[in-house]
C-alpha positions, 0 to 999 in steps of 0.5 A, a space after each residue: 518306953 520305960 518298964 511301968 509303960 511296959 506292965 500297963 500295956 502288958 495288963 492291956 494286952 492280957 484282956 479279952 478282945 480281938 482289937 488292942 482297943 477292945 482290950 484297952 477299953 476293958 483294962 480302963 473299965 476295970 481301972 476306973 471302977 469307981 474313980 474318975 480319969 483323974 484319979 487313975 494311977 501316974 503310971 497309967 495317965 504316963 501310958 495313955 499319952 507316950 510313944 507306944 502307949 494306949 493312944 498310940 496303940 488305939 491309933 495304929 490299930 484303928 484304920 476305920 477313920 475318915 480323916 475329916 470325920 475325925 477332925 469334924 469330931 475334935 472340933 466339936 470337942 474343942 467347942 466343948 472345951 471352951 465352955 469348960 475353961 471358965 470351971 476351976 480344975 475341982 469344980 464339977 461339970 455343969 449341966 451344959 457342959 454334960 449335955 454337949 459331951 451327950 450331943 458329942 458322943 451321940 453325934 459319934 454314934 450317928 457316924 459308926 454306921 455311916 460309909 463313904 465310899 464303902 469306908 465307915 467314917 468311924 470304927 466301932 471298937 473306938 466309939 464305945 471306947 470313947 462312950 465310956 469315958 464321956 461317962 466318967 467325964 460327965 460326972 467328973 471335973 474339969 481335970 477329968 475332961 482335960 484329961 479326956 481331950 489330951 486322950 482324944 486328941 493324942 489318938 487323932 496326933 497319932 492316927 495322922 502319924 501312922 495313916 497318911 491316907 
């Protein structure tokens, strides 16, 4: 990692919170005070995706994750992604838009509670990460999505490096 990689996960890991997640939730609320994803700094969209980065970190701490529930999720995301192809990068979500990203992040809250085999399908700690940024996305542009789905989809590519079960 480069050294300003270096400073946003040292500012993460000054945050309160007992999972590197937690504290990467509280570091993104604070960055994002007021702003939309794609109006965070370079050096911290750089972070969120590198090797050692935010979902890199998420990824390897999270073990709480059912493997298919987490493929069965960015499907649905994916579905959401088509509708908003057809949008300009500035152009603001529409309502259809917004209300399957509400059906995305209450049919993820109905899996955090779920078990198989003992296992949650989905651990806490990321839901509300996740939670939080379909928030911004909502009220944001197609960038600010796109910039959401490469997230989401960097910590599912990374999970499946650091967890072969």
């Amino acid at each position: 990692m480069v050294g300003v990689e270096h400073d946003v996960i040292r500012e993460i890991e000054k945050q309160e919170g007992h999972s590197f997640t937690q504290k990467a939730e509280k570091f993104l609320r604070e960055a994002l005070k007021d702003k939309n994803l794609s109006q965070l700094s370079t050096e911290i969209k750089e972070a969120l995706f590198i090797p050692g980065g935010i979902a890199d970190r998420i990824a390897k701490s999270v073990r709480n994750i059912n493997k298919t529930q987490l493929r069965k999720q960015f499907n649905q995301l994916k579905n959401v992604k088509h509708k908003v192809k057809s949008l300009s990068r500035e152009e603001k979500l529409n309502e259809e838009v917004r209300l399957e990203l509400s059906r995305f992040a209450y049919l993820l809250a109905y899996t955090v509670n779920r078990k198989v085999q003992g296992r949650p399908l989905f651990d806490k700690d990321l839901y509300m990460l996740i939670s939080f940024l379909i928030k911004k996305v909502k009220d944001g542009t197609r960038e600010d999505f796109e910039l959401f789905e490469n997230f989401v989809e960097a910590i599912i590519a990374f999970h499946t490096y650091h967890h072969e079960d």
